[in-house]
C-alpha positions as MATLAB code, in Angstrom:
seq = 'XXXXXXXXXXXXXXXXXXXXXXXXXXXXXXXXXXXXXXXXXXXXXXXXXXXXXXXXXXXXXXXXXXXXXXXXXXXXXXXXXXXXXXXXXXXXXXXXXXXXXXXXXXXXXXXXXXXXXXXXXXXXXXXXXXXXXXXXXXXXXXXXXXXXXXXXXXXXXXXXXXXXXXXXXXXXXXXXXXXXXXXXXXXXXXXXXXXXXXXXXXXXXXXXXXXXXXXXXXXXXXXXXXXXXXXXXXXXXXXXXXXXXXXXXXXXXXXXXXXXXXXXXXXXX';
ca = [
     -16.346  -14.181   19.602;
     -14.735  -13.755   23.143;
     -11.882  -11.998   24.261;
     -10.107  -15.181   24.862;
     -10.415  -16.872   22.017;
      -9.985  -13.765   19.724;
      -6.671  -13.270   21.843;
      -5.592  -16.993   21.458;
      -6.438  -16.671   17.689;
      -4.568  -13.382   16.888;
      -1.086  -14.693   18.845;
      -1.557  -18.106   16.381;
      -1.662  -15.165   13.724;
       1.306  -13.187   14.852;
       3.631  -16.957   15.053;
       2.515  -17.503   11.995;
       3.113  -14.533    9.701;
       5.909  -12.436   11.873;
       8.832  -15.173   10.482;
       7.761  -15.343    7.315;
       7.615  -12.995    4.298;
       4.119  -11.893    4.251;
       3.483   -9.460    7.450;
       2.234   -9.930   10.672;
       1.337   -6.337   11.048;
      -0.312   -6.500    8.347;
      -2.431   -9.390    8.979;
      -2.977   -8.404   12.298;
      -4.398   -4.594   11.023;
      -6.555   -6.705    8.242;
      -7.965   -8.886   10.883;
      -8.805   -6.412   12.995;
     -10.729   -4.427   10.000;
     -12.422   -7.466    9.010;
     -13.304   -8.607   12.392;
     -14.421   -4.695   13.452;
     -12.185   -4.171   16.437;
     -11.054   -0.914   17.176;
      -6.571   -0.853   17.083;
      -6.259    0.921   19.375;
      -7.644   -1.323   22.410;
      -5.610   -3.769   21.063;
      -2.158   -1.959   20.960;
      -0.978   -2.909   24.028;
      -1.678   -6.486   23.164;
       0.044   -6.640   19.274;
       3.259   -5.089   21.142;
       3.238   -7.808   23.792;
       2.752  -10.726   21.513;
       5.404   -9.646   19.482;
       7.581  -10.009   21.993;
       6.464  -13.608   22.414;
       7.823  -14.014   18.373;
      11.111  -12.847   19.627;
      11.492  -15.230   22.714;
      10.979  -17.941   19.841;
      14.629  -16.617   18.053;
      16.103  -16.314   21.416;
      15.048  -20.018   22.529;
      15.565  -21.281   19.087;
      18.815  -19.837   18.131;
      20.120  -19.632   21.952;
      23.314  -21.829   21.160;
      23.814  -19.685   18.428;
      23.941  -16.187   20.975;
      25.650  -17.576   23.675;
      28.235  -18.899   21.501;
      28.915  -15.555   20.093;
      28.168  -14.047   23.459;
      31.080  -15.759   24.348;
      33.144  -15.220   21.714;
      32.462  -11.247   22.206;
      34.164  -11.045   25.544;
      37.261  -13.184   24.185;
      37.276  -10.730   20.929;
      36.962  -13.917   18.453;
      36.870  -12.205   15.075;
      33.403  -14.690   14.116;
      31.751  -13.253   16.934;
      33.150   -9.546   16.484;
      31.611   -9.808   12.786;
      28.391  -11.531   13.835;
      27.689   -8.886   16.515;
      28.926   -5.785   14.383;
      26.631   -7.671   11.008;
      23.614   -7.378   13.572;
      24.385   -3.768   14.921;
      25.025   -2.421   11.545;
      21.922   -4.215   10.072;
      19.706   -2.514   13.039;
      20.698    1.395   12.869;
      19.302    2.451    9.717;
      15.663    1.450   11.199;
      16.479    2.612   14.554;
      17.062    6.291   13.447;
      14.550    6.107   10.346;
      12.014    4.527   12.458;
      12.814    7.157   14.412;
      12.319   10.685   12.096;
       9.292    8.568   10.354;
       7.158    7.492   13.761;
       4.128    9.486   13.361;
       3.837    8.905    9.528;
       4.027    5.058   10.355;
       1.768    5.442   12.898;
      -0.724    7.018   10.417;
      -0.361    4.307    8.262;
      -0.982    1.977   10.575;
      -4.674    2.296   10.494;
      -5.105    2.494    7.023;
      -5.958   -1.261    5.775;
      -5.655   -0.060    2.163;
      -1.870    0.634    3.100;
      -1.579   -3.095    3.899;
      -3.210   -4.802    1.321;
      -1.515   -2.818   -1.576;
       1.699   -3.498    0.000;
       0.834   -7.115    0.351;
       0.798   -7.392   -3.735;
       3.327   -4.931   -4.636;
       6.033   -7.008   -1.905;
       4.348  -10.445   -3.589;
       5.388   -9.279   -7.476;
       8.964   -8.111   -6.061;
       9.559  -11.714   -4.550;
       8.739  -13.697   -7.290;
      10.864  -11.214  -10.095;
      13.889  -11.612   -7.337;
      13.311  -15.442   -7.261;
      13.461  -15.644  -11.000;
      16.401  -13.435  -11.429;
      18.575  -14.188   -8.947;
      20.779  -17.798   -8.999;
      20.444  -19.650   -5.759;
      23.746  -18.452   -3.827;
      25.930  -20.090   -1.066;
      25.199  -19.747    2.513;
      27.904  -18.044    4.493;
      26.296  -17.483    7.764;
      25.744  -13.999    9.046;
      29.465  -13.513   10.585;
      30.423  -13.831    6.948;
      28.466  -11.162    5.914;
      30.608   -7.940    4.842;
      29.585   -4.670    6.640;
      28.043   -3.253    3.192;
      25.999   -6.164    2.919;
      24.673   -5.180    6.423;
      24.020   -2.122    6.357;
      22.185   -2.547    2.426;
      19.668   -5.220    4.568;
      19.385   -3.027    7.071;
      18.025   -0.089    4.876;
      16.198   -3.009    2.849;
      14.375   -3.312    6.277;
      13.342    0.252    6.258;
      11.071   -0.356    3.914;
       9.119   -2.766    6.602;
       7.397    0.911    7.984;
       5.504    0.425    5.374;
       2.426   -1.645    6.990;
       1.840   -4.965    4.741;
       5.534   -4.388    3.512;
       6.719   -7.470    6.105;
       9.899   -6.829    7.960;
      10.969  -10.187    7.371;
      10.004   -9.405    3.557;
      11.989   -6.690    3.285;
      15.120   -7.890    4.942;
      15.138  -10.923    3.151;
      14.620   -9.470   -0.370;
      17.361   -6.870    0.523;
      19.912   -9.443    1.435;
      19.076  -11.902   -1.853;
      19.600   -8.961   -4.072;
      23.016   -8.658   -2.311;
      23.821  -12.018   -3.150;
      23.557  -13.808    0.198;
      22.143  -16.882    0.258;
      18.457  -17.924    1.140;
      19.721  -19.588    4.477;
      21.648  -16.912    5.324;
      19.147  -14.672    4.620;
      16.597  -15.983    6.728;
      18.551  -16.391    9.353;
      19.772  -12.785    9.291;
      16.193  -11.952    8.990;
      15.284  -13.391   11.780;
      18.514  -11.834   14.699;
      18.012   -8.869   13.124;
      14.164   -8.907   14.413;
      15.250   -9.079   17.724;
      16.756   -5.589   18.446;
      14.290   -4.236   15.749;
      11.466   -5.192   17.589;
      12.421   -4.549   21.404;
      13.629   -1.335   19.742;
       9.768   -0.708   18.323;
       8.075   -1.620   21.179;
      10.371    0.331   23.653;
      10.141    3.332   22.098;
       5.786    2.687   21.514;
       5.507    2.211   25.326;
       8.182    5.122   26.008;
       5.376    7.620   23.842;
       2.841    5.873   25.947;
       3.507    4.903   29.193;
      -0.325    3.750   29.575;
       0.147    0.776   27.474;
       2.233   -0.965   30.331;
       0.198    0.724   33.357;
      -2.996   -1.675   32.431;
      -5.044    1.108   30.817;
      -6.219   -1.183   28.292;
     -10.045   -2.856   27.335;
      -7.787   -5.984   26.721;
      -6.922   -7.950   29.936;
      -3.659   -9.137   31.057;
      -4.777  -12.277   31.208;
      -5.623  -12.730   27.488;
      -2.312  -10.935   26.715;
      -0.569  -13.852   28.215;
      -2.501  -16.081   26.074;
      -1.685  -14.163   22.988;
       2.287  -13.802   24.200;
       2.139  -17.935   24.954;
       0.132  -18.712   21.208;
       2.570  -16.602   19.388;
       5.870  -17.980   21.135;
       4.807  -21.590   20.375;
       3.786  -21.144   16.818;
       6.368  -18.968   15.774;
       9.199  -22.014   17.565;
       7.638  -24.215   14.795;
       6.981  -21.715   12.115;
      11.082  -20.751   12.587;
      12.646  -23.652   11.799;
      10.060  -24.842    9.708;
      10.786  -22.114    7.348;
      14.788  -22.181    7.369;
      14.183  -26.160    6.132;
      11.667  -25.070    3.601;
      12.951  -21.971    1.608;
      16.534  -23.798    1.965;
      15.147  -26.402   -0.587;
      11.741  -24.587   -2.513;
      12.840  -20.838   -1.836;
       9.969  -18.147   -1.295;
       7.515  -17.529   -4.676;
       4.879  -19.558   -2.445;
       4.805  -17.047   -0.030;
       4.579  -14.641   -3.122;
       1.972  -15.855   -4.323;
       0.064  -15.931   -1.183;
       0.417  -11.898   -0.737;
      -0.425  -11.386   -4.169;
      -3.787  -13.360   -3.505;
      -4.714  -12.176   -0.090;
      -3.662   -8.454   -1.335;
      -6.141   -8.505   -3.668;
      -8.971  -10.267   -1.732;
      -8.352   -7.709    0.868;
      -8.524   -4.571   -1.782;
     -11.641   -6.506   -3.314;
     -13.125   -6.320    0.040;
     -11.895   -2.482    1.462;
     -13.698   -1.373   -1.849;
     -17.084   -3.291   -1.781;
     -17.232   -2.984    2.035;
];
């Protein structure tokens, strides 16, 4: 398979799976595994992509920022709360992420990792989805700062590779009695410092990954950035409509299946 087309393929992947509650890391590592490339010629490219998945929240929720943007420099209290929600929801990965970078990093290239992950996070989505009652949506201003700050360590457990950030924050925020919508949502801004935050400090460790010392071409980055921003602008509000109405055990299921096709396979192979 060509670069191009390999690139173009694995920024589909990352649009698809970094919204939604089944890990885009974790695909990505899989596919990689399955596929025989080595990670690390393709680190510079999963960072950049990702960033195209984050352009997607910016572009899709960009009336929702600029309003609160707005609101922060005439001290609105919505705005204050929205912006303090997101902060508070960010720090405990930003320092965690920060004591636990080489363990992560470990784990990164260990498959095995991923796809036991991928069934473990598929069995704790379906017993939260039969458990928990279907609450109202408040919107993430209406959040209280403990309900924050309990996502935000829920998202901690995203460092796990196969975990799913969005998994993770989203699971944490239904078993604090937020509502799918909400949820989501919150899922989804909190990604956006989470992420820049990653892939700052990544290219801060390694300065290389920016300075083109890389087997993967700029030019196929951009396709990969480009696939993963379209996709994930569908994929976005696609899933807010969707889980809104059906909730997540499809998604659940899906782990739970691919999980254990993937272990199936890292033990034959």
């Amino acid at each position: 398979m060509s670069l191009t087309l390999t690139a173009i393929l694995l920024g589909i992947l990352e649009g698809l799976t970094e919204f939604l509650p089944v890990s885009s890391t974790g695909h990505l590592i899989l596919a990689q595994a399955f596929f025989g490339y080595d990670p690390a010629q393709w680190r510079q490219f999963n960072i950049v992509i990702q960033l195209g998945a984050i352009l997607a929240v910016v572009v899709t929720y960009w009336k929702t920022f600029w309003k609160m943007g707005m609101g922060l420099l005439r001290l609105e209290p919505e705005a204050l709360r929205f912006v303090r929600n997101i902060l508070l929801g960010f720090l405990p990965a930003a320092v965690i992420g920060l004591l636990a970078k080489d363990a992560i990093d470990v784990m990164l290239g260990t498959p095995m990792v991923v796809a036991v992950a991928l069934v473990i996070g598929g069995i704790a989505i379906l017993a939260l989805e039969r458990t928990i009652p279907v609450r109202e949506d408040v919107g993430v201003a209406g959040l209280s700062w403990k309900t924050a700050i309990a996502v935000g360590f829920a998202q901690c457990l995203a460092m796990i590779p196969g975990t799913s950030r969005s998994a993770a924050t989203i699971l944490g925020a239904l078993a604090m009695g937020v509502g799918r919508k909400t949820a989501a949502e919150f899922s989804f801004f909190l990604a956006v410092p989470t992420m820049l935050g990653a892939a700052t400090v990544k290219i801060l460790d390694e300065p290389a990954l920016l300075a083109g010392e890389a087997t993967v071409g700029w030019g196929e980055i951009a396709l990969g950035f480009l696939a993963a921003f379209l996709v994930a602008l569908v994929v976005i509000r696609a899933f807010v409509a969707y889980v809104s109405r059906h909730g997540f055990a499809p998604f659940a299921w899906y782990r739970i299946v691919l999980g254990l096709g993937a272990i199936a396979w890292l033990t034959l192979d």
